[in-house]
C-alpha positions in Angstrom: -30.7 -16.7 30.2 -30.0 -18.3 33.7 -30.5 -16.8 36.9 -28.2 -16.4 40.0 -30.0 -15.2 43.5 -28.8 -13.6 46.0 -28.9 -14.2 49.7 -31.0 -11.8 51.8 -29.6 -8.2 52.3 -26.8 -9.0 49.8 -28.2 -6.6 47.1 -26.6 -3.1 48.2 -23.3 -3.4 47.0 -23.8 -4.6 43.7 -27.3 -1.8 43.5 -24.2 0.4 44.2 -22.7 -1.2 40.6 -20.0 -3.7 42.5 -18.6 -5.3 39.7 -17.5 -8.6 40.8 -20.3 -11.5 42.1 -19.0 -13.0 45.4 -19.2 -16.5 45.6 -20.5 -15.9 49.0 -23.3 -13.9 48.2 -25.1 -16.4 45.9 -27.6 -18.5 46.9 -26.8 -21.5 44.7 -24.7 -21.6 41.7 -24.1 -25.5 40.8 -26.3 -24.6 38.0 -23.6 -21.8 36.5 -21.3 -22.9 34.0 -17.6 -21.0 33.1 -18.5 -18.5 30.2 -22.8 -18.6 31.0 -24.3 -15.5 30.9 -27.3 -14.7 33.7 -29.6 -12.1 35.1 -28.4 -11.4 39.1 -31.8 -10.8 41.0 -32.2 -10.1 44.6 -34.2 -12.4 47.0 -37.6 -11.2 45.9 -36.1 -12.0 41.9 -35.7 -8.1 40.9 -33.4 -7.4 38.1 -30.4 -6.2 39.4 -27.6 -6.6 36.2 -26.3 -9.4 33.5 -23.2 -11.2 34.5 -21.2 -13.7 32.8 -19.7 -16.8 34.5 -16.0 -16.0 35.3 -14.1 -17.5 38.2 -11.6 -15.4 39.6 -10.4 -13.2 43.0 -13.0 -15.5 44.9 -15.9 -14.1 42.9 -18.6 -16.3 40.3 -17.9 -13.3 37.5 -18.3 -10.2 36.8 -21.5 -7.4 36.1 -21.1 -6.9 32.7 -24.4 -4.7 32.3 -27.7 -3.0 34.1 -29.6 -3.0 31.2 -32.1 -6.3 31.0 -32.5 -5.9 27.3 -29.0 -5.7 26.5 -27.5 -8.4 24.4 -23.9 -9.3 25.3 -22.7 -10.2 21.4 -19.7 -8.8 19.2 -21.6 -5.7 18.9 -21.6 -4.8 22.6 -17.6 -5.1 22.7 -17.8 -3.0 19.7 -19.2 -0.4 22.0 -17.0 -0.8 25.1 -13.8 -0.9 22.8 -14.6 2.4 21.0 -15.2 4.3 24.2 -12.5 2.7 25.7 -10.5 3.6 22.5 -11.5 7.6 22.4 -10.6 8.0 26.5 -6.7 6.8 24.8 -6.6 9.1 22.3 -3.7 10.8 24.3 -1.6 8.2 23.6 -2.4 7.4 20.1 -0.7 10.7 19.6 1.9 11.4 22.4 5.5 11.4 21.1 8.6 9.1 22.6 5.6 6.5 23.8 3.9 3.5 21.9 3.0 1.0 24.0 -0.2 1.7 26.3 -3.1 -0.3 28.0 -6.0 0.0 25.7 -8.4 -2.7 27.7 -8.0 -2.6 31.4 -10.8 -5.3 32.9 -13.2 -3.8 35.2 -11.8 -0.4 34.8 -13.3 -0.5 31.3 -16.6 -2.9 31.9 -15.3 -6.3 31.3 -14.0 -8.1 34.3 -11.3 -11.0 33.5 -10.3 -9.2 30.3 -7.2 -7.0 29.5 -5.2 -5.6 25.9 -2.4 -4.1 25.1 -0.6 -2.0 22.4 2.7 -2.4 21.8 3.3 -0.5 18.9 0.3 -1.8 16.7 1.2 -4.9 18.3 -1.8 -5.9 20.3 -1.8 -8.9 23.5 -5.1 -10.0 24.9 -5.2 -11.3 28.4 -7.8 -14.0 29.0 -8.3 -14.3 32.9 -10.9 -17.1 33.0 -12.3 -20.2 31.1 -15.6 -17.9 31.3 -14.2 -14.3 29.5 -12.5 -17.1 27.3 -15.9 -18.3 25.6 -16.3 -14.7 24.3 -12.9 -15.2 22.3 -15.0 -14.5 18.6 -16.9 -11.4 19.8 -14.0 -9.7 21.4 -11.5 -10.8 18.5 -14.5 -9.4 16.0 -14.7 -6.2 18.0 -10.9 -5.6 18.3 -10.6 -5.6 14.8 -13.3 -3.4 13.8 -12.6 -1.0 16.3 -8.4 -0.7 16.8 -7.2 -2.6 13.9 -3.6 -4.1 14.3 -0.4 -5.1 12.8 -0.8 -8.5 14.3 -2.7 -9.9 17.7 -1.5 -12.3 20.5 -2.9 -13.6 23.3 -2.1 -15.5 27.0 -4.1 -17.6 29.5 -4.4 -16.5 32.4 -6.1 -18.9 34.4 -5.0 -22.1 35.7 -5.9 -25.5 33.8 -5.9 -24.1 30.4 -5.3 -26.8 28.0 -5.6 -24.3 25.4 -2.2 -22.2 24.7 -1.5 -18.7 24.5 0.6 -17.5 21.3 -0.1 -15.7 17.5 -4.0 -14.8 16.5 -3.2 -12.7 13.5 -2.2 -10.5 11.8 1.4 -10.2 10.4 3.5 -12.2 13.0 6.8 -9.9 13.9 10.2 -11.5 14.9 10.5 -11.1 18.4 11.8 -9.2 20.2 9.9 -5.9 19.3 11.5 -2.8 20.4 8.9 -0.7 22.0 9.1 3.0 23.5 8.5 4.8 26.1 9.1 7.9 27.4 11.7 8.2 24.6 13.0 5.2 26.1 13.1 1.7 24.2 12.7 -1.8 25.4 12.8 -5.3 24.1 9.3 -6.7 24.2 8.4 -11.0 23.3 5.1 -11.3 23.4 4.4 -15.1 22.9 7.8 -16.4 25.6 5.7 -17.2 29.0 3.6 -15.3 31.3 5.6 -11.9 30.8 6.7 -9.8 28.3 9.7 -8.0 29.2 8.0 -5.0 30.4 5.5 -4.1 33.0 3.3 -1.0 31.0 1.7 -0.2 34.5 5.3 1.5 35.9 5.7 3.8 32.8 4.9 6.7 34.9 6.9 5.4 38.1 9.8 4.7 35.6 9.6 8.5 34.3 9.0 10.2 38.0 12.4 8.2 39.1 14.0 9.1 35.9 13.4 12.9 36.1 13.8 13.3 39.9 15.6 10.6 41.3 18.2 9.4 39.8 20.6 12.7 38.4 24.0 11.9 39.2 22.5 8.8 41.8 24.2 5.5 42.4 21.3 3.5 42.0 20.5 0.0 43.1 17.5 -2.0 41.4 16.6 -5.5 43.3 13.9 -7.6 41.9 15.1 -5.7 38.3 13.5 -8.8 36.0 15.1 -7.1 32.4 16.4 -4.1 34.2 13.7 -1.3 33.1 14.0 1.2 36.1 17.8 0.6 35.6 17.4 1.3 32.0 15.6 4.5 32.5 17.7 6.0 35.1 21.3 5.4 33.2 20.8 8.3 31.5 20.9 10.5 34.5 22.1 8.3 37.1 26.1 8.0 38.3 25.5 4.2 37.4 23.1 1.2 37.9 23.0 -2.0 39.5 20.6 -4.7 38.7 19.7 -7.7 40.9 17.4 -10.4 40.1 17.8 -14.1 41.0 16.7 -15.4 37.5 19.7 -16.5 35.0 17.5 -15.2 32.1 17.6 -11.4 33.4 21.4 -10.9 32.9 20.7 -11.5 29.4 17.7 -9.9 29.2 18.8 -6.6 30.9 22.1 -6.4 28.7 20.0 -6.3 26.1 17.2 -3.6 26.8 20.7 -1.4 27.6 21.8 -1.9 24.0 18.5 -0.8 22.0 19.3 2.4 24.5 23.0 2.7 23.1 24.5 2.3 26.7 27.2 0.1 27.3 26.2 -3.1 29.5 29.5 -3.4 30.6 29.4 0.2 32.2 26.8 -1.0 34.7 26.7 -3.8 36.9 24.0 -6.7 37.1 24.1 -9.8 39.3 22.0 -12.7 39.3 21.6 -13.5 43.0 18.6 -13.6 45.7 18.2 -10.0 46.8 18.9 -10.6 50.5 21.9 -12.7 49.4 23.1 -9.2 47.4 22.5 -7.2 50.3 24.8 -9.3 52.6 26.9 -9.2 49.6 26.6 -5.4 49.5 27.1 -4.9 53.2 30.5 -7.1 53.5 31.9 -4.9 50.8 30.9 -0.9 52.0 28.4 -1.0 48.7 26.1 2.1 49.4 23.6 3.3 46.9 21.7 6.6 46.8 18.6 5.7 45.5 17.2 2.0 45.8 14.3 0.4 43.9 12.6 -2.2 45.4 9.5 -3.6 43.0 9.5 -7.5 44.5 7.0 -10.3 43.3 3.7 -11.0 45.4 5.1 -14.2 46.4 8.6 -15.9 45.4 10.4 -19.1 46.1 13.9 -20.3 45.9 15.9 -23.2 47.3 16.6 -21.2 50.2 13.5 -19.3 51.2 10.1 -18.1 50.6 9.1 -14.4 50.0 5.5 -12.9 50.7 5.2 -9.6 49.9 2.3 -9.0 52.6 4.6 -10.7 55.3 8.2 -10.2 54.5 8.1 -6.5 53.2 9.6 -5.0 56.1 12.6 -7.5 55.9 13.2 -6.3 52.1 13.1 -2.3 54.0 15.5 -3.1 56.6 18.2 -4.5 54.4 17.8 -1.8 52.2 18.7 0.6 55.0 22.2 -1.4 55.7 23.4 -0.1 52.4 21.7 3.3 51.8 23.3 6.1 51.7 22.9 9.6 53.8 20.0 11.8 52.3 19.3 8.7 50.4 16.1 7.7 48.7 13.9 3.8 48.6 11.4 3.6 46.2 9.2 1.2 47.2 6.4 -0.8 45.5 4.1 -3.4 45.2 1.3 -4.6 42.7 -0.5 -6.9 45.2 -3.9 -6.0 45.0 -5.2 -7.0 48.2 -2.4 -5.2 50.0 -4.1 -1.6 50.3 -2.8 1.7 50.0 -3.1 2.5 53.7 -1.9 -1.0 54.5 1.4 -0.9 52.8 1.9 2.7 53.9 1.9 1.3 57.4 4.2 -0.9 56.7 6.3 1.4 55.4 6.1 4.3 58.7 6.0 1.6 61.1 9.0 -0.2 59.7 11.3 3.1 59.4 10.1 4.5 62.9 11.3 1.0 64.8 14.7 1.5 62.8 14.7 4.9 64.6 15.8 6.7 60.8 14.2 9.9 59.9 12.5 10.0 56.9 9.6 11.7 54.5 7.1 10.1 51.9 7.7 12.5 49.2 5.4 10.7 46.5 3.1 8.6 46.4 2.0 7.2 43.0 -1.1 4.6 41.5 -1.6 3.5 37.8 -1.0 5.3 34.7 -4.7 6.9 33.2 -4.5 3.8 30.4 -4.9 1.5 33.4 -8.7 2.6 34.6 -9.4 1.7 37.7 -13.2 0.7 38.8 -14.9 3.6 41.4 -16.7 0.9 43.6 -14.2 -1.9 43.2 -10.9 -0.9 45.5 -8.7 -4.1 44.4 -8.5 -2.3 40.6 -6.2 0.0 42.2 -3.6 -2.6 42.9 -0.4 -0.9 41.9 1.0 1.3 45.1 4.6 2.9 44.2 6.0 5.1 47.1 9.3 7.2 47.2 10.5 7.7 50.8 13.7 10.2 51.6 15.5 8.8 54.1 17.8 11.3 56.5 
């Protein structure tokens, strides 16, 4: 097994079980290869964990175990996947929800590597050319240990001349209808980057379902196949969905139907959001409860959209057209935009607007999504409700 040193006095944080290997920390790497497996020693060349060769976030790879003598094989993701397996019996068994996060990356011991159930269904992410070169062992292990109807997977990582699609199994017709919360979606699991639905807001979805939306006129910007707008019809006055892709109209119609609500009793719009909120302002649109879940980073013909830089733009047009005693829900998934971070962005933003207003919740992940203790950046998803005076 190859060897990767580190620089003097670089040791602590990964002795305190750091999972990923800063590029910055080693002392020379040209000798690492995507998908190599080595032994990270300090300066003096103690044993400090096995790591495999993974390029992503900035880092070399990720610490995949302390133990010298363990062998990383099919047999070892055999062993992660079945503890990994009994901490989700919850949802194996839960009614009115069947698609979960059975795999979550570091969270679960294997950095660069995520799957997903959606109803026996199962997606594997592959975040690197490195986690890649493990393809037989985790397939092997996934089968032994979850079993499945049938198994996809998508590439992750940039310059992949290998494409994503069908690995077996019994191939459905797509869409799949999954559920959640005794709601149902459309789900395409081998169409692009996404799949229709994002399985980290389930609990997000059900908190603005149950408290937020009863008898609420309800706006959803950045609504991608409308699934907060989905959620809250039930309960909700009615929805609007806005997202500047042509596909989402489409898409959003759709997920409405499986639901047995009429798309035509809501309204959708495929237009820039700050486009819809000039649009919204020139015509006395107010809404009582506004979802704001934007991209990391955008770009249209008009403009570009950070989410670190141009939140508190999406915050103050949202204010032009809520209404009194109204409520912004407010999220982001970037994972180097922290909790405190976006928080002050948030208070700062509302206090030079001179508006009172009250953080009422403040959510993170769903327990399928485990999080790492010593690695902050696993806690990426912030989701905060704000009532607004």
């Amino acid at each position: 097994m190859k060897t990767a040193t580190l620089n003097k006095g670089k040791e602590t944080k990964y002795l305190n079980q750091y999972p990923l290997i800063d590029e910055e920390d080693i002392y020379a790497q040209d000798h690492l290869k995507e998908g190599d497996l080595f032994n990270l020693v300090n300066d003096q060349g103690k044993y400090i964990a096995s790591a495999y060769v993974g390029r992503q976030h900035k880092g070399i790879g990720w610490v995949l175990s302390y133990d010298k003598d363990e062998v990383i094989n099919t047999t070892f993701f055999e062993r992660l996947f079945e503890t990994a397996k009994s901490e989700r019996e919850y949802f194996y068994h839960v009614d009115g929800t069947n698609a979960f996060r059975v795999f979550n990356g570091e969270g679960d011991g294997v950095g660069g590597l995520t799957i997903d159930n959606y109803d026996g269904h199962y997606l594997i992410q592959w975040y690197s050319k490195g986690i890649h070169k493990f393809r037989y062992n985790v397939l092997s292990a996934l089968k032994s240990v979850f079993g499945y109807t049938s198994v996809f997977e998508k590439m992750r990582f940039k310059d992949s001349e290998i494409e994503g699609g069908f690995v077996d199994g019994d191939a459905p017709e797509f869409p799949i209808v999954i559920e959640e919360n005794f709601t149902f979606y459309n789900v395409h699991l081998n169409d692009g980057p996404m799949t229709g639905i994002f399985l980290d807001q389930r609990e997000v979805r059900k908190k603005l379902k149950d408290q937020y939306a009863q008898d609420k006129n309800l706006l959803n910007v950045f609504s991608y196949t409308g699934a907060f707008s989905v959620v809250a019809a039930e309960n909700a006055k009615v929805t609007t969905s806005v997202d500047l892709a042509n596909r989402s109209r489409a898409l959003t119609e759709e997920n409405f139907g499986v639901n047995a609500i009429d798309p035509k009793s809501q309204y959708i719009y495929v237009m820039d959001t700050f486009d819809f909120y000039g649009y919204a302002k020139r015509h006395d649109l107010f809404y009582d409860t506004i979802v704001i879940d934007p991209p990391s980073f955008a770009r249209n013909k008009k403009k570009t959209f950070s989410v670190l830089k141009d939140y508190d733009k999406l915050i103050n047009g949202a204010l032009d057209i809520l209404a009194p005693q109204g409520t912004l829900l407010l999220c982001t998934n970037n994972s180097t935009f922290s909790l405190k971070a976006f928080k002050n962005v948030v208070n700062e933003t509302l206090t030079a607007e001179g508006v009172d207003f009250e953080i009422v919740d403040v959510m993170g992940l769903p327990k399928d999504f485990k999080t790492h203790a010593h690695y902050k950046p696993s806690k990426y998803l912030k989701a905060i409700f704000v009532k607004v005076q």
